[in-house]
C-alpha positions in Angstrom: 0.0 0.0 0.0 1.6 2.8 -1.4 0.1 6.2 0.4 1.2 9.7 -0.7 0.7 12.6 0.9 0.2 16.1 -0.8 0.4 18.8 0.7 -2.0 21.4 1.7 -1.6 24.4 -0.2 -4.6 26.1 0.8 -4.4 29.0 2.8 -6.5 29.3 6.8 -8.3 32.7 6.3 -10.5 32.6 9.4 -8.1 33.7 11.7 -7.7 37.0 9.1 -11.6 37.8 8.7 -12.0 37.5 12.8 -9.1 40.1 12.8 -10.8 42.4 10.3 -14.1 42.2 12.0 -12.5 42.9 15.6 -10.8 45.9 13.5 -13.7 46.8 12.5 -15.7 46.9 15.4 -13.1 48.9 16.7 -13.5 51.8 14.4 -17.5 51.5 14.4 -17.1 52.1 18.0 -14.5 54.9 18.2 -15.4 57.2 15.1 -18.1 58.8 16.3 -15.6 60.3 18.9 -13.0 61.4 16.6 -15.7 63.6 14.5 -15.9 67.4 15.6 -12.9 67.7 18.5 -12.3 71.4 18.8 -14.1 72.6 21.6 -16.9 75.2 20.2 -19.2 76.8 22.6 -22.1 76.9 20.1 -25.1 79.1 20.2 -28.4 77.5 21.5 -30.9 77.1 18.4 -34.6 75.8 17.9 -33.4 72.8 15.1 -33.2 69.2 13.9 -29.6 67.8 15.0 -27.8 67.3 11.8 -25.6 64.3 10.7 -22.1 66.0 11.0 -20.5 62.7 9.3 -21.3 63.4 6.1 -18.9 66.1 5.3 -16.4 68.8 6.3 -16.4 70.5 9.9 -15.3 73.7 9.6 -15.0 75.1 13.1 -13.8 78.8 14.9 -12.4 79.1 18.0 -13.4 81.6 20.6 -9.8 82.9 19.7 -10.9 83.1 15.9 -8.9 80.0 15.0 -10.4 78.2 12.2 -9.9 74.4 11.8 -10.8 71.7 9.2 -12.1 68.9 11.0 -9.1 69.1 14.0 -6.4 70.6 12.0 -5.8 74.8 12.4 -5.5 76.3 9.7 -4.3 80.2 9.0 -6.9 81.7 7.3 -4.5 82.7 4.3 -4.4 78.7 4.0 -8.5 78.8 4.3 -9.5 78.8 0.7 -6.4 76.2 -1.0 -7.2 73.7 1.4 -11.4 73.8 1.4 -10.6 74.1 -3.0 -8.3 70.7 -2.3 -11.5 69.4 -0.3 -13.9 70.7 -2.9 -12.2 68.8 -5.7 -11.8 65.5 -4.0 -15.1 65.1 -3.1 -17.7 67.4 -5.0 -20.7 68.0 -4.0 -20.3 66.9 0.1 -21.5 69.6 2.5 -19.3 71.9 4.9 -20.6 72.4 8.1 -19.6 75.6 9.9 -19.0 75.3 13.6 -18.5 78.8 15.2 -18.1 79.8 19.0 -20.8 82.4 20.3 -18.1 84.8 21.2 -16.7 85.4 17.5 -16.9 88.5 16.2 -20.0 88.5 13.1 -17.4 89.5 10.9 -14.8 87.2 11.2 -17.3 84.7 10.8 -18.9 86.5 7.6 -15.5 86.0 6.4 -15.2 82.7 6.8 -18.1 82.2 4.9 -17.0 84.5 1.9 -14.0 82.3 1.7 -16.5 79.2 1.3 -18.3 80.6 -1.1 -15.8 82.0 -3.2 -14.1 78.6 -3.1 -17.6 77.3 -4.7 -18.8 75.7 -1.7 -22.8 75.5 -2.3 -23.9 72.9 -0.1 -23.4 74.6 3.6 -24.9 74.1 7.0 -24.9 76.1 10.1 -24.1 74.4 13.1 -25.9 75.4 16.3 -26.1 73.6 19.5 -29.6 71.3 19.6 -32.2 72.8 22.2 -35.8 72.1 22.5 -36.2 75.4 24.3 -36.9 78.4 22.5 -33.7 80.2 22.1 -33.5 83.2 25.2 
């Protein structure tokens, strides 16, 4: 009785896929909490909350720094980065997150910056209240 053995060639993936979903848990879990880290003292609104995942955060500081998602940027920088964001994903809104203690018209500026960059699609960020704003 002559018995040969071949070998096994094939490749065990179930130790990958439970790696990838325990991966993947992970990030379900923690990007919620990565989305919108500058701490903005917004102004209390009557209004829907709004799905901030969908798109840019644009957010100002009480100290008038401006960031893109968690990144500061100067606002000569403002309008190359938001036309690098534009062009890499078209048509996906920009949320603008701004302190209550900002000046109007640094925040007016901001938004003249978005809009000359083409920006069409954006959103007004206010802190969700059921109270009538006082």
């Amino acid at each position: 009785m002559n018995l040969e053995r071949k070998s096994l060639s094939e490749i065990n993936v179930t130790p990958f896929v439970d790696v990838v979903l325990v991966l993947l848990v992970i990030f379900m879990l923690t990007a919620p909490f990565i989305q919108g880290a500058v701490d903005v003292d917004l102004p209390r609104a009557e209004a829907k909350e709004v799905d901030l995942k969908e798109g840019l955060i644009v957010s100002i500081s009480k100290e008038e720094r401006v960031y893109l998602d968690r990144e500061i940027v100067p606002l000569p920088d403002l309008e190359y980065k938001l036309s690098i964001f534009k062009d890499a994903f078209p048509g996906r809104p920009v949320f603008l997150r701004a302190d209550k203690e900002v000046r109007y018209g640094f925040v007016v500026r901001v938004i003249s910056i978005l809009k000359k960059v083409g920006i069409e699609n954006l959103g007004l960020v206010a802190d969700f209240t059921e109270e009538p704003a006082r």
